[in-house]
C-alpha positions as CSV (number, residue, x, y, z in Angstrom):
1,X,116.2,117.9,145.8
2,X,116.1,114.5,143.9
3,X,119.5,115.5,142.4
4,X,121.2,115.9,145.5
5,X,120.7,112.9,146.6
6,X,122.0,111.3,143.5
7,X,125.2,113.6,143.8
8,X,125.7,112.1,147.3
9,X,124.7,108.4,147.1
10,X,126.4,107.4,143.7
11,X,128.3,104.9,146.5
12,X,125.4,103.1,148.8
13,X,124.3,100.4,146.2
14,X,127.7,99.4,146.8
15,X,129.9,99.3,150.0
16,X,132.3,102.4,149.8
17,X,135.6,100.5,149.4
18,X,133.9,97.8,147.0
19,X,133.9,100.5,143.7
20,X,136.9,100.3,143.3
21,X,137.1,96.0,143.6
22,X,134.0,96.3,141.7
23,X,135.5,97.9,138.6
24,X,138.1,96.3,138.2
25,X,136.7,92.9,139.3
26,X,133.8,92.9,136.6
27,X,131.9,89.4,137.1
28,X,131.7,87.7,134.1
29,X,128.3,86.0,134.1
30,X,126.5,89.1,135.0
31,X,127.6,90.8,132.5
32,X,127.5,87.9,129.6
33,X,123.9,87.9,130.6
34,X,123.2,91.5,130.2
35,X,124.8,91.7,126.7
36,X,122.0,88.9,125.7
37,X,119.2,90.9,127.3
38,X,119.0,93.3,125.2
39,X,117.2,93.5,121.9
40,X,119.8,95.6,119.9
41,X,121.5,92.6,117.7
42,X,118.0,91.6,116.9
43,X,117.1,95.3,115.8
44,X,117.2,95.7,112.1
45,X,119.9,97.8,110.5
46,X,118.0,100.9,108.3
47,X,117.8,100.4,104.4
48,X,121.2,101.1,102.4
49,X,120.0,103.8,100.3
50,X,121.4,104.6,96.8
51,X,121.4,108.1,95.7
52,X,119.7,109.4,92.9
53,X,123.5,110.7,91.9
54,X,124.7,106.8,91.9
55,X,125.2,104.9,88.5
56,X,126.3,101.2,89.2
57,X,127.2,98.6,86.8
58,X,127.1,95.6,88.3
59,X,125.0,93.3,90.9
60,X,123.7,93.9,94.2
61,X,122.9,91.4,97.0
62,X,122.0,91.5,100.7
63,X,120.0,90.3,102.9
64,X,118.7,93.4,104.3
65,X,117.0,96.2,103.2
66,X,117.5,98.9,99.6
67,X,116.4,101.7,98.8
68,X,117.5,102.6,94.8
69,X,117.4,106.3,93.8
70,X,119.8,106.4,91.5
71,X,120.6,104.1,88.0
72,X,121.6,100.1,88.1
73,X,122.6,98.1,85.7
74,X,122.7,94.8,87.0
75,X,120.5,92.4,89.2
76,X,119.6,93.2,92.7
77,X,119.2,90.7,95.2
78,X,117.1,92.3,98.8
79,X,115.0,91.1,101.7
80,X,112.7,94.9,101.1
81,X,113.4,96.8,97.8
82,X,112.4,99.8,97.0
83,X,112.6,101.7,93.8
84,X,112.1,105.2,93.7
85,X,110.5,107.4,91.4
86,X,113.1,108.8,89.5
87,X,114.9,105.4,89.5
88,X,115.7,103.0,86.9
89,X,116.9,99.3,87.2
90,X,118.0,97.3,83.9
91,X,118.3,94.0,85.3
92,X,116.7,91.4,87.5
93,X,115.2,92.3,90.6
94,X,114.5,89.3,93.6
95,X,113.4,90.1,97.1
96,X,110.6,89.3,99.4
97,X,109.0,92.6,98.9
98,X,109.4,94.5,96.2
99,X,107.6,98.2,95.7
100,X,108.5,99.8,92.5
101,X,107.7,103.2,92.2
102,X,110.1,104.4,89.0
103,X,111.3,102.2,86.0
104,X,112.1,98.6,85.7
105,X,113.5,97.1,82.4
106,X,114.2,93.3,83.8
107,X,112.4,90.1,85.2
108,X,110.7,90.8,88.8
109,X,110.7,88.3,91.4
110,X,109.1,88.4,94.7
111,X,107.0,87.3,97.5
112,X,105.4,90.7,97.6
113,X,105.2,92.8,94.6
114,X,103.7,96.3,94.5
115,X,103.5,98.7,91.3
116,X,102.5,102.3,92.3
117,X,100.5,104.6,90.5
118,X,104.1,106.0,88.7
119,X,105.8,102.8,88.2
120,X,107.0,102.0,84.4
121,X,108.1,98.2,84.5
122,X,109.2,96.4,81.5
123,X,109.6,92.5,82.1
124,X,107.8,90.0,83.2
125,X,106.5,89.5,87.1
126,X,107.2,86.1,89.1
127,X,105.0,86.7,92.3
128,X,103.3,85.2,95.6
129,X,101.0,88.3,95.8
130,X,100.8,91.3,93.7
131,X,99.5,94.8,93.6
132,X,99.3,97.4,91.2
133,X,98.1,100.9,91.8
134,X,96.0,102.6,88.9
135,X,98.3,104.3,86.5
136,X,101.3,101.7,86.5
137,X,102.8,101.0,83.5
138,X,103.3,97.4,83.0
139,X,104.6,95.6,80.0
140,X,104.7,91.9,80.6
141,X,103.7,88.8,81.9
142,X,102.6,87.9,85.1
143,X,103.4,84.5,86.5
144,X,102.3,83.6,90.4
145,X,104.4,80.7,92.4
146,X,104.3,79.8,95.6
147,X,108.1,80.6,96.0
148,X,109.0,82.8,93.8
149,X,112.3,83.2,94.9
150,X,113.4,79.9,94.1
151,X,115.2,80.4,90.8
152,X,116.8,76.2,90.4
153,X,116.0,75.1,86.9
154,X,112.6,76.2,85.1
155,X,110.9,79.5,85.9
156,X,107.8,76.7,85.7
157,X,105.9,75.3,88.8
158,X,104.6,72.7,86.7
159,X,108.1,70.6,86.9
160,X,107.6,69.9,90.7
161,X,105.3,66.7,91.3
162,X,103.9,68.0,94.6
163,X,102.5,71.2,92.7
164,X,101.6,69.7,89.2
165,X,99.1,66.8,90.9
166,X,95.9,69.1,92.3
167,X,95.2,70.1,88.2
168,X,97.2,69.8,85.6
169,X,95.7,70.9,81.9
């Protein structure tokens, strides 16, 4: 019943000669403005994932999202990384989260840092906030900073004026 009328009314929003002009006479503004409506440039692209079959030797860096399966040997650079179970990374790791859930030989840096109960991480830690599950492996030093990710000069905070007046030993 509903479908019928569909079927026979595809023309009435429009006059029945003005189709025609109206395809081929597309308004620009209209449809500028529709194109910005939407959210799907603003939706975020899924994780590049790297198969437990990949070896790499060399770096990674993106701003969005991995997913490491496979073997690296190099530094990876990430807004979310994730490294699986039967992963393992030789290298330096930097992203804004970081969840390590196979092996890590290499320097850690992130905002967000989280060791599961099978991670095996060799290297020291350079973290905002950190987790780690009972039953990680951790060999190491842990450092916190307030960014983390910034990697000019020193791995210290203590060179920065701002952060070395509150208490300084």
């Amino acid at each position: 019943m509903f479908s019928k009328s569909k079927i026979n009314e595809p023309g009435p929003r429009t006059a029945e000669g003005t189709p025609t002009m109206d395809a081929t006479a597309k308004p620009a503004q209209p449809q500028g403005s529709q194109d910005y409506r939407p959210a799907a440039p603003k939706a975020k692209p899924p994780a590049s994932v790297l198969s437990a079959d990949l070896h790499i030797k060399g770096n990674i860096k993106t701003t969005g999202d991995i997913q490491v399966e496979g073997q690296i040997e190099g530094d990876i650079r990430a807004h979310l990384l994730t490294v699986g179970e039967g992963a393992t990374v030789r290298g330096e790791l930097m992203a804004d989260d970081v969840v390590i859930n196979g092996r890590i030989v290499g320097r850690v840096r992130g905002l967000k840092v989280r060791l599961t109960s099978t991670a095996r991480v060799e290297g020291d830690i350079i973290h905002k906030t950190i987790a780690i599950e009972s039953g990680a492996h951790f060999e190491g030093s842990v450092q916190r900073q307030e960014d983390p990710l910034n990697t000019t000069g020193a791995p210290k905070p203590l060179p920065k004026p701002s952060a070395a007046e509150g208490g300084h030993d």
